[in-house]
C-alpha positions as CSV (number, residue, x, y, z in Angstrom):
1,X,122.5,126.7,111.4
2,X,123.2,125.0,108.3
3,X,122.6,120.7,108.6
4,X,121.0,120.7,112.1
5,X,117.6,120.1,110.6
6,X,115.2,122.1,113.4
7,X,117.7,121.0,116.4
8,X,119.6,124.1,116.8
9,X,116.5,125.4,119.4
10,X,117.3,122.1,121.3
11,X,119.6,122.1,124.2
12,X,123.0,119.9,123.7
13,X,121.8,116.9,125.6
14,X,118.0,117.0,123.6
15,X,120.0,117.5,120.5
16,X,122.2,114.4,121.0
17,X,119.0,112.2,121.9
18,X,117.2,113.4,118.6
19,X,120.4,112.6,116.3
20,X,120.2,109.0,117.8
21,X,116.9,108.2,116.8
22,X,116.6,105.1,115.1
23,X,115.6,105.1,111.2
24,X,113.6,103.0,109.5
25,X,116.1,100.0,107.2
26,X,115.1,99.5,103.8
27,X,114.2,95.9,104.6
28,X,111.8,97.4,107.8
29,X,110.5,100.1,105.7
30,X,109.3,97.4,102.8
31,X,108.4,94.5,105.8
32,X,105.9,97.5,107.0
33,X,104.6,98.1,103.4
34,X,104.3,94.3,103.1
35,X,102.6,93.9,106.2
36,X,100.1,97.0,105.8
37,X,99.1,95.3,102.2
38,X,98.5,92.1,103.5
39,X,96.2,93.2,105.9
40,X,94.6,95.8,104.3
41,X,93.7,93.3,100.8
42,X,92.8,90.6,103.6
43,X,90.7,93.0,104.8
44,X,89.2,93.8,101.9
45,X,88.5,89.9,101.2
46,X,86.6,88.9,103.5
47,X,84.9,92.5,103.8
48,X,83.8,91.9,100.1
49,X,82.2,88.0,100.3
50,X,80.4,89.4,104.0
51,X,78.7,92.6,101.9
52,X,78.3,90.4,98.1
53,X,78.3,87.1,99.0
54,X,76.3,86.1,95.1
55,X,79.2,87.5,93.3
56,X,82.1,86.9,96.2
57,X,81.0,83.2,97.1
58,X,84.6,82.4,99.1
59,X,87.4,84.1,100.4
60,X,89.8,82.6,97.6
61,X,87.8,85.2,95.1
62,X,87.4,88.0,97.5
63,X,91.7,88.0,97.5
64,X,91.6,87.9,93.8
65,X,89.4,90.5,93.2
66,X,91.1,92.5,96.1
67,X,94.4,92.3,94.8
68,X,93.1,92.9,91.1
69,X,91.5,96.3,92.5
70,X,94.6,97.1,95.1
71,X,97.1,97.1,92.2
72,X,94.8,99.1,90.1
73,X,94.4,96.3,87.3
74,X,90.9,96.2,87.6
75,X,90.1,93.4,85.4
76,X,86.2,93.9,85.5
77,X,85.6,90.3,85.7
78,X,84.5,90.6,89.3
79,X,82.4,93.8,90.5
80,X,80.9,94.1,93.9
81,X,77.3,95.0,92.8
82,X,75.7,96.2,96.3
83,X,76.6,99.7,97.9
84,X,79.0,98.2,100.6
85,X,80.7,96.6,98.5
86,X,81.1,99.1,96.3
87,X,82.0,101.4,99.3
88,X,84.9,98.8,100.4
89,X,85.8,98.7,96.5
90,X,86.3,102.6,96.3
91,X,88.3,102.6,99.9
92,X,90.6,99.7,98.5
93,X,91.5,101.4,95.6
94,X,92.3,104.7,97.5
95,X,94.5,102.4,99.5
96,X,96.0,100.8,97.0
97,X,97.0,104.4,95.4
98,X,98.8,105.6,98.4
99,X,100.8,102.9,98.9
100,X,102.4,102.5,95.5
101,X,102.8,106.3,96.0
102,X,104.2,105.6,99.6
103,X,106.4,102.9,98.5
104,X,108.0,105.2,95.8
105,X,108.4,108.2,98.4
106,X,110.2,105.5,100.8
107,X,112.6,104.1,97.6
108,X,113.3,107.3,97.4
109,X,113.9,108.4,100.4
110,X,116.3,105.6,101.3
111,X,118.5,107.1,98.7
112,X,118.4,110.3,99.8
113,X,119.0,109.3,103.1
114,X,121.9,107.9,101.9
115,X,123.5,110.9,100.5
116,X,122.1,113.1,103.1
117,X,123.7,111.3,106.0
118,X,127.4,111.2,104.5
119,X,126.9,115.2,104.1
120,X,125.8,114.8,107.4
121,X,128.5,113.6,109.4
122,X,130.5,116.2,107.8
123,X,128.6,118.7,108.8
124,X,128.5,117.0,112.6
125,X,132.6,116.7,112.3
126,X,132.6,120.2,111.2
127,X,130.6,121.6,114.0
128,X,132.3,119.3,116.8
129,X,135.6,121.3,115.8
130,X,134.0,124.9,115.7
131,X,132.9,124.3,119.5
132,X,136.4,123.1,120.3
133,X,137.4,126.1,118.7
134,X,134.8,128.2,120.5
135,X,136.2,126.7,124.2
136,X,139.7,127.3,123.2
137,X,139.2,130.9,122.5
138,X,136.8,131.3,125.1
139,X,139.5,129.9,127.4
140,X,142.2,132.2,126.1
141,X,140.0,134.9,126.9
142,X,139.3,134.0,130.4
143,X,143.1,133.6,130.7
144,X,143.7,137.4,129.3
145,X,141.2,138.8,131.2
146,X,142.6,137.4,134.7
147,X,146.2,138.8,133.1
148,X,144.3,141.8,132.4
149,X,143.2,142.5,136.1
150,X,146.5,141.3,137.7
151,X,148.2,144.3,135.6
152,X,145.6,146.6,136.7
153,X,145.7,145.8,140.1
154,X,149.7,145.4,140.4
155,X,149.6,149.4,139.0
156,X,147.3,150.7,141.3
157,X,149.7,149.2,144.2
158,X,152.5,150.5,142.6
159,X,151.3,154.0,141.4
160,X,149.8,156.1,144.0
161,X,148.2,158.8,142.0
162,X,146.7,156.1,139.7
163,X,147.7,155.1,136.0
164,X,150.2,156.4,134.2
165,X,149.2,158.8,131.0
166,X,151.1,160.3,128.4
167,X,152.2,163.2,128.4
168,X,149.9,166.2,126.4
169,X,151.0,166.2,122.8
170,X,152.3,170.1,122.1
């Protein structure tokens, strides 16, 4: 089923609780980014002056060369020299990588979402009306049928021998 994303296996009342979900705003979405950087290049900070403390004397220089090597800039002017360091250096910059690239999948995402959801409420309009549809003609048919069996049983009280049949064709 077309626009139902996976739900279709889901009984109605599962179906209705997944479709409410709550999403993610733009302004969470970027909060969370924000939030996740901060900690993770504070992190780094004070991770870098504990494991070089010649070259990282304070925090104030742990943040700059933390944020240089997050955003991939990398000026050079400030290089952990000892193997933890270096180790914390080579996770931050991993980090930093897959959040840009997270941030861009969540830009875009927000617009898709945006189009995506307009096609969707069609698409939940358009299937609200096809099971109206669905109990209306299921209805009809209940109706015919009982019609159906009060014309079969009003013949056999009327005809003795059973239904009436054509005569054979000559």
């Amino acid at each position: 089923m077309r626009g139902t994303r996976g739900r279709a296996f889901l009984p109605p009342p599962l179906r209705m609780l997944v479709r409410r979900r709550p999403r993610l705003s733009w302004l969470q979405a970027v909060a969370s980014i924000t939030a996740f950087t901060g900690l993770v290049v504070l992190s780094a900070a004070v991770l870098v002056t504990l494991t070089d403390p010649g070259r990282f004397p304070d925090i104030p220089a742990g943040l700059w060369w933390a944020v240089t090597t997050f955003t991939t800039v990398g000026y050079g002017d400030m290089v952990p020299a000892s193997a933890a360091g270096r180790l914390v250096a080579a996770a931050l910059m991993f980090v930093g990588i897959g959040s840009f690239a997270f941030l861009t999948a969540v830009a875009a995402s927000a617009i898709v979402v945006g189009e995506v959801g307009d096609e969707e409420r069609i698409i939940e309009r358009d299937e609200r009306e096809i099971e109206r549809t669905q109990r209306l003609i299921l209805a009809r048919l209940v109706d015919i049928d009982r019609r159906l069996e009060r014309l079969e049983q009003h013949g056999r009280h009327t005809d003795p021998d059973g239904p009436v049949t054509a005569p054979p064709a000559e």
